[in-house]
Each structure stands twice: as C-alpha cells, then as structure tokens.
N, C-alpha and C positions, 0 to 999 in steps of 0.2 A: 436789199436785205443782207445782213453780213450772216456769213458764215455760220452756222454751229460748231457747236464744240465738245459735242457729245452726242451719241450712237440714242437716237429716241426712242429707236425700239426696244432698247438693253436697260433704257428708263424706265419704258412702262412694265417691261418684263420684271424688273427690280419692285416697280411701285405694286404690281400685281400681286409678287409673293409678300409684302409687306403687310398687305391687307388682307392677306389670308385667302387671296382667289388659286390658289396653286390649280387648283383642278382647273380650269378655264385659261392658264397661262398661255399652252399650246398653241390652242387656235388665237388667243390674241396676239401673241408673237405671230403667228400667219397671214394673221391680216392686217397688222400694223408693218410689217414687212412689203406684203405689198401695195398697199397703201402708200409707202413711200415711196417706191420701187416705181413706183404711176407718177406721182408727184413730180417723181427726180425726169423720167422720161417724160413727164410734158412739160416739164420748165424748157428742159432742155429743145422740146421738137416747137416750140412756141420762139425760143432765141433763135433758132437756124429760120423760122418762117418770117419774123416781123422785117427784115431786109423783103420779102417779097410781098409785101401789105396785107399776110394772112394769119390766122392764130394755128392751131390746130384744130382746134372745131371746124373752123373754112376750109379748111384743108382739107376733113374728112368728109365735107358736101363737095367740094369740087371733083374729089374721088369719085362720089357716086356717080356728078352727072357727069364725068368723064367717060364712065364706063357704059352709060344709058345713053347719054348724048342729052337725054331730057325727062325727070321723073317726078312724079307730082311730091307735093309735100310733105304728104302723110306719108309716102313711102321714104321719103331721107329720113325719115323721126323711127323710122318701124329699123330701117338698117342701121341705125346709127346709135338706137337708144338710148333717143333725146326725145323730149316734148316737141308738140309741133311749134309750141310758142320759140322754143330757144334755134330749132328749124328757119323761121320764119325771119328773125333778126339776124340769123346767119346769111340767109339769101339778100334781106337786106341791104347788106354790106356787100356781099358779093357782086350784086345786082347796081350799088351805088359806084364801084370803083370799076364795071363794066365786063366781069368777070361773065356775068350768067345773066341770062333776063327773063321772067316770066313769058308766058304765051299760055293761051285758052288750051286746054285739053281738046282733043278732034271731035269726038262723041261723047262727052260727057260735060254739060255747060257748069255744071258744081263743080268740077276738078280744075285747077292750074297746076300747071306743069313750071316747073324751073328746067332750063337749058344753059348748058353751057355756051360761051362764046371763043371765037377765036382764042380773041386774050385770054379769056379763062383756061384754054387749051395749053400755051404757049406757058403760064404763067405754071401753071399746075405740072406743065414737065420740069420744067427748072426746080419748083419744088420736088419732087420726088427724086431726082439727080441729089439733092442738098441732105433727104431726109435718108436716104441709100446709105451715100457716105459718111455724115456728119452722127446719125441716128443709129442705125440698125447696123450697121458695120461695126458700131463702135462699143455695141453689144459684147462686153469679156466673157462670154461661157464660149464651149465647144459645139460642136452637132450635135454630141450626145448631150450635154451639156442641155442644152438648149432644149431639145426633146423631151427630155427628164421631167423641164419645167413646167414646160407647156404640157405631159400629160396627167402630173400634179395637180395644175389649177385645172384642168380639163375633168380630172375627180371631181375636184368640189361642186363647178358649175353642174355636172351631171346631178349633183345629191340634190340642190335645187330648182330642179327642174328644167335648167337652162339648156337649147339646143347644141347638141356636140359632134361634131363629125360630119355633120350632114350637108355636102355639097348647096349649091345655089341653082336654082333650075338656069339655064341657059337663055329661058326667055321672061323678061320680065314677068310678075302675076296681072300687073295690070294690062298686061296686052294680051295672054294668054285667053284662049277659046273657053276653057275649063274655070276662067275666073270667076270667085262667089260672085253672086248679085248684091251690090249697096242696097243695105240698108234702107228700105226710103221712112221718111219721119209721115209721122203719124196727124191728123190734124186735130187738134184741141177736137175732143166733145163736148157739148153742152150741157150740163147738168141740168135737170130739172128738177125744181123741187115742187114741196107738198104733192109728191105721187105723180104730178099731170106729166 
C-alpha cells in the first residue's frame, strides 16, 4: 500500500462542512480519528507479530489462554468481542501451527475448551517482549497524556452502555460456584392440529 498524502480525517472534516453537516462534524472528526488511530495501531501490532506466525487477533486469544491456561470458546468471543465463528478460525490456526489444542471441557460434554501449549507459551512471551517495545512504548503521549485519553474514550463507551472500570473477578465465571446455569434447548413440540 503506498503511502497517503493527505490527513483523511481533515478530509472528511472538510467534506462534512461542505455538505452542510457542520452540526455532526465533532463527533465525526472523533470517530474518524480514532478509527484511524486503531487502523494505524493494528497495521502496526500485525507487522511486529507476522515474523512470529500471529496476527493480532491470535495474539489476543493466546493472551487469554495464557492467562486461563484453557477457556472455552464462547468465553474468548465474550472477552475479546468477536463472534465465536472469527474465535473459532483464530484457534484454528493457533491450533494448526501447535500454539494451543482443544480438549473436552471436565463437566460439561457441550463445552470445548482451547488451551494453550508450551510453544504457545514460549511463542506468546516473545510476542509481548515485541509488542512492549516495538508498540506500546512507542506510543508519543505522556502519563498524563495518556490518561486524558483513555478517560475521553472511557466517556463515550460509558454513554453506550459499554462496561468501564470494573475489575475482572479473579476466578474464571466458568469455574465459579455462583455460575448462571446454561441454557438447556428446548425440544421441538408437536403441533396438533384440527383440535386433537
């Protein structure tokens, strides 16, 4: 991809008031801001990963079963929000280059679990060494700087309902005592008809 050669959001900012949206410029400068700001930080966290055979989506499931050791699927998609399907092709991959392997849930025959492996281990500290330095260090704001931002976007996602602030319980919910009961599916009824 070459280069731009011109600021897109100072474009659409330009093409906004053009068309008479002045009132709604704001928030589209906001979110076309970061929009990019996402864009530019995962080009970037996807170039430092492919020397280590991961994207950043693989990235952010080996994080989790790093931290779990082994968590079903629905729960990477619930932490990660992503679909299970994009879940599913991530483990895939993980799973095909020897990263992490599926295994049966202990008590629950409907569940699989993903677990990490060694190499998953090994592979996933080297990535975080890469994304420290190469990523997140190379972040230009201050502390304060930094704070600022994050409790900026931290307004918005409040206004939409998104959770903010609130810690991680310590123990998985899947393994927890207090955990809801699944769902169980219901079995077709049979209709009768003419009354009988």
């Amino acid at each position: 991809m070459s280069p731009i050669t011109h600021d897109p959001v100072e474009w659409a900012r330009q093409y906004w008031h053009e068309m008479g949206w002045a009132d709604t410029v704001s928030g589209m400068t906001v979110v076309g801001s970061v929009m990019r700001a996402d864009q530019i930080f995962r080009n970037r966290a996807n170039e430092i990963l492919r020397p280590l055979g991961l994207t950043m989506a693989r990235y952010e499931v080996l994080g989790i079963l790093n931290s779990y050791g082994a968590a079903p699927l629905g729960v990477i998609a619930q932490h990660l929000w992503i679909t299970p399907a994009t879940v599913t092709s991530n483990v895939d991959r993980l799973e095909a280059a020897g990263l992490c392997r599926r295994r049966a849930h202990p008590t629950d025959a409907r569940t699989t679990l993903a677990e990490i492996t060694p190499k998953g281990r090994r592979v996933f500290e080297r990535a975080v060494e890469a994304m420290k330095t190469k990523v997140f260090a190379a972040v230009t704001l201050s502390e304060n700087e930094a704070q600022q931002l994050v409790d900026l976007i931290a307004k918005i996602r409040t206004s939409v309902g998104d959770v903010v602030g609130v810690p991680p319980n310590e123990q998985p919910v899947w393994e927890r005592d207090d955990a809801p009961p699944r769902p169980r599916k219901r079995a077709p009824t049979r209709r009768k008809w003419g009354g009988h």
